[in-house]
Structure formats: structure tokens, C-alpha cells
C-alpha positions, 0 to 999 in steps of 0.5 A, a space after each residue: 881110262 873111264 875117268 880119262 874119256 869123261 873128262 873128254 867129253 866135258 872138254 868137248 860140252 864146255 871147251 868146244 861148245 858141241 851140241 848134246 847130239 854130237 856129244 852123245 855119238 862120240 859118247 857112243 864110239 868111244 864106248 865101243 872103243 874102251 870095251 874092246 881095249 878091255 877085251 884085249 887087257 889094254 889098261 893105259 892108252 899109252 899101250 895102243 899102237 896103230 896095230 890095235 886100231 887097226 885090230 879094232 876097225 876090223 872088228 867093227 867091219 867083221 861085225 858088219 858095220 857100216 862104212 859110214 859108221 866105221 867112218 865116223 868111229 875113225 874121225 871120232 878116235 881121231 880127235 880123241 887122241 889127238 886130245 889125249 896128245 895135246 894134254 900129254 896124257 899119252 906120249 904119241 899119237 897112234 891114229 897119225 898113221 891110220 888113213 880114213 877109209 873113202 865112204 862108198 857113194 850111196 844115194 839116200 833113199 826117196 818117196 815119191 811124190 804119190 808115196 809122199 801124198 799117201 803116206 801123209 794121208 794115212 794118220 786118223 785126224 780124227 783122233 787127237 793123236 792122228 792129227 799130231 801125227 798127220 801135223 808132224 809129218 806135214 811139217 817134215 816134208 815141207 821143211 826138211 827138218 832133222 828129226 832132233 830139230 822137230 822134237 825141240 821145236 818150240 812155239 817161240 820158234 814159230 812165225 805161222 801168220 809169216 809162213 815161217 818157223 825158226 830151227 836150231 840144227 847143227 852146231 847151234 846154228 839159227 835157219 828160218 825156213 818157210 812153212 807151205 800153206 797146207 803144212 801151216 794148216 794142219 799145224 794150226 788144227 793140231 795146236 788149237 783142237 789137240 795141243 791146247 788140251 794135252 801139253 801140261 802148264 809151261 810145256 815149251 815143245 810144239 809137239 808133245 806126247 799123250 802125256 803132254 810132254 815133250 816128244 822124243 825122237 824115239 816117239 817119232 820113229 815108233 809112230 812113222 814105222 806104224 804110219 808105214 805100215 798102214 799106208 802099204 809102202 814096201 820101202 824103209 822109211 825113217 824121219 830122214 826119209 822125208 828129209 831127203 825126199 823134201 831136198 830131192 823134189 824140189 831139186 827135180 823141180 828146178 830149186 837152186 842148189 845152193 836154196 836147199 843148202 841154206 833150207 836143209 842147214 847143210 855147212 858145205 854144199 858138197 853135202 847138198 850135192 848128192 841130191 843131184 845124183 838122184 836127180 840124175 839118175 831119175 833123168 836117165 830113168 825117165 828118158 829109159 822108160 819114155 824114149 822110143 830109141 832108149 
């Protein structure tokens, strides 16, 4: 069965062209899934019904999962079985009759404008790695970039002198998204007093670690958490924090919604639109607070 969901996952690399992101949470969801075909003595895929899936999403609800994980685990059995059915490895397809549970509607949380400016303060720009830091996060909020889309970064991918940079998001699919005159400074501090002097011979990737490498996600996550920390910001605050924060101010400023769906490289635009909820929602809190007669 191993050997059936690496085959999968190749078909999916060569055959369908999907990123490496992509790739690795299927990877993920069907791990989970084979550990508990094998806690249940499950050893040929024809043996699974709809009762075993369903079996195995109640599992994951009783470990607490997300409805958003859940979610994606029921997409990601989907189309695996729908392959394991199209190669004829199994003689029926189990997950025909398991319906995708509807995601309950949660608003991404935000910074304010004010979190926004201390948190963005607090790196030391004194020290080479304070001034990355401060440069990273610069360029997150101004551009709204996923996390995975700022560690592959590359110096052919910037157009500073045009106020532009170039991204590979989802899908392999090309945006250019304009860079602030505040972010393309500390950009420009950061590649000539710090980058020069760190990344070693042939290093491609605009931001790199104290060994001069490439940056990892992981990377990004540790140092934000300690930027937190130091700034006394009482919200969890991930990368995609200040992605969301970026699309939500400037919707509260008066941006089309459909610029923020080519800006954030959203494929549909229902995606971009519950932004507008929180735009909303700070409207009515605003009026509440403001409004004598509220």
C-alpha cells in the first residue's frame, strides 16, 4: 500500500505538475491515512468502504482537528481514490458517497495598523540579523506574500529601481507586485550592508540565514514568534498574519477587491472576499463605539 501511495505522489509531481508544497500535504494526509488502515489491519485498499472512512474522519474530529484539516483530508482521499479507480488498482471508489463537511466561516485574524508599526519596529537593525528580520517583515506586509513565496525569493526576481518584485505562488503562477518606498529601503540596507557579507558564492535566495543559505519557513516562523514576543503583542501572530493584515488595510482603505485578488495571487475571487467581512465587521464596531445612539 506504501508502494501504491508513492506511486501516487509521483503521478501527482510528473503527471499533474503540482507544486512541491502541494505535493508534501497530500504526502502528509495520506500518512495519517495508511497509519490508521494499519491500526485497523486494513492491508489492500479494495477492503475500504464508506464506513472506514467515515471511521477514520471521526477519529481525526476526536483528536480535535480542525474543520479546515478535516476539510482538506476529505479532498486529498478524494482524489486518491479517484486515481486508485482510474488505474483499476481498486474495483470501486469508497469516497462516492461521503459528502465534504461545509467549513464553518472564520475570519483570519488581524494587526492593527499601530500592531502593525511596532511589530515592524522591534528587530535590532543594528545587528546584521536584526536588520534581515526587520527587511523580512517589511516586505511581507507590504506585499502580502505567503511565507514559502518569501523564502524562494531570488535576486532575479526583484525589479527594485521599478518598485517591483516578481513571485512564484500557487500552481507555478507568475505575479509582479509592487514594493513601498519604506519596504524597498530597508530591502536595500539589508542586501547591501548585510546579505553581501553573509550569503556564500552562488547563493540565489534574497534572504539567507547566518550561514549564508537559504532561509527556510521554519526560520521565519522561530524568529516572528521572538519578534512577538519583544514587541508585547498579546495575539498569535504567524507569517500569514501579516498577509492577511496587508489585504485587510488596504480593503479598509478603499482598494478594489479584485486588486487584492491579483496582489495576493488568489485563483478565485471568493477566496479574496472574506476580507470584506472583517471590513464589515470593523464598520459596525466602529459605528458601536462612535455613534452616540448605538
Amino acid at each position: 500500500m506504501e508502494q501504491i501511495v508513492l506511486e501516487y505522489l509521483t503521478y501527482l509531481q510528473i503527471e499533474r505538475g503540482l507544486a512541491e508544497n502541494t505535493r508534501a500535504s497530500y504526502q502528509n494526509d495520506l500518512k495519517q491515512y495508511l497509519d490508521f488502515l494499519a491500526k485497523e489491519k486494513i492491508s489492500d485498499f479494495n477492503q475500504v468502504d464508506r464506513f472506514t472512512i467515515m471511521h477514520f474522519l471521526q477519529a481525526l474530529q476526536a483528536e480535535n482537528k480542525a474543520s479546515s484539516t478535516i476539510i482538506r483530508m476529505v479532498s486529498s482521499l478524494r482524489r486518491f481514490h479517484q486515481y486508485l479507480r482510474q488505474e483499476r488498482i481498486t474495483e470501486q471508489d469508497p469516497m462516492q458517497h461521503v459528502d465534504t463537511p461545509k467549513k464553518g466561516q472564520t475570519l483570519p485574524k488581524t494587526l492593527s495598523l499601530k500592531e502593525v508599526e511596532v511589530l515592524l519596529a522591534t528587530p535590532d537593525t543594528t545587528t546584521p540579523l536584526g536588520l534581515r528580520n526587520r527587511a523580512i517583515l517589511e516586505v511581507m506586509y507590504a506585499t502580502g506574500m505567503r511565507v514559502s513565496e518569501v523564502v524562494n525569493l531570488k535576486l532575479n526576481q526583484l525589479h527594485l529601481s521599478l518598485g517591483l518584485l516578481k513571485t512564484i505562488g500557487k500552481g507555478d503562477k507568475e505575479r509582479i507586485i509592487p514594493l513601498g518606498k519604506i519596504a524597498i529601503q530597508w530591502l536595500e540596507r539589508y542586501l547591501t550592508e548585510v546579505r553581501e557579507k553573509l550569503a556564500v558564492e552562488n547563493e540565489e535566495h534574497v534572504f539567507v540565514n547566518h550561514h549564508g543559505r537559504q532561509l527556510t519557513r521554519q526560520g521565519i516562523w522561530k524568529n516572528l514568534r521572538e519578534i512577538v514576543r519583544e514587541a508585547g503583542i498579546q495575539k498569535e501572530v504567524t507569517p500569514h498574519t501579516l498577509r492577511h493584515s496587508f489585504a485587510t488595510h488596504l480593503l479598509e482603505n478603499g482598494a478594489d477587491l479584485r486588486i487584492v485578488q491579483e496582489l495576493l495571487g488568489h485563483a478565485d475571487i471568493s477566496t479574496t472576499q472574506i476580507y470584506t467581512h472583517i471590513t464589515k465587521q470593523r464598520m459596525a464596531d466602529v459605528y458601536q463605539k462612535y455613534f452616540p445612539r448605538a
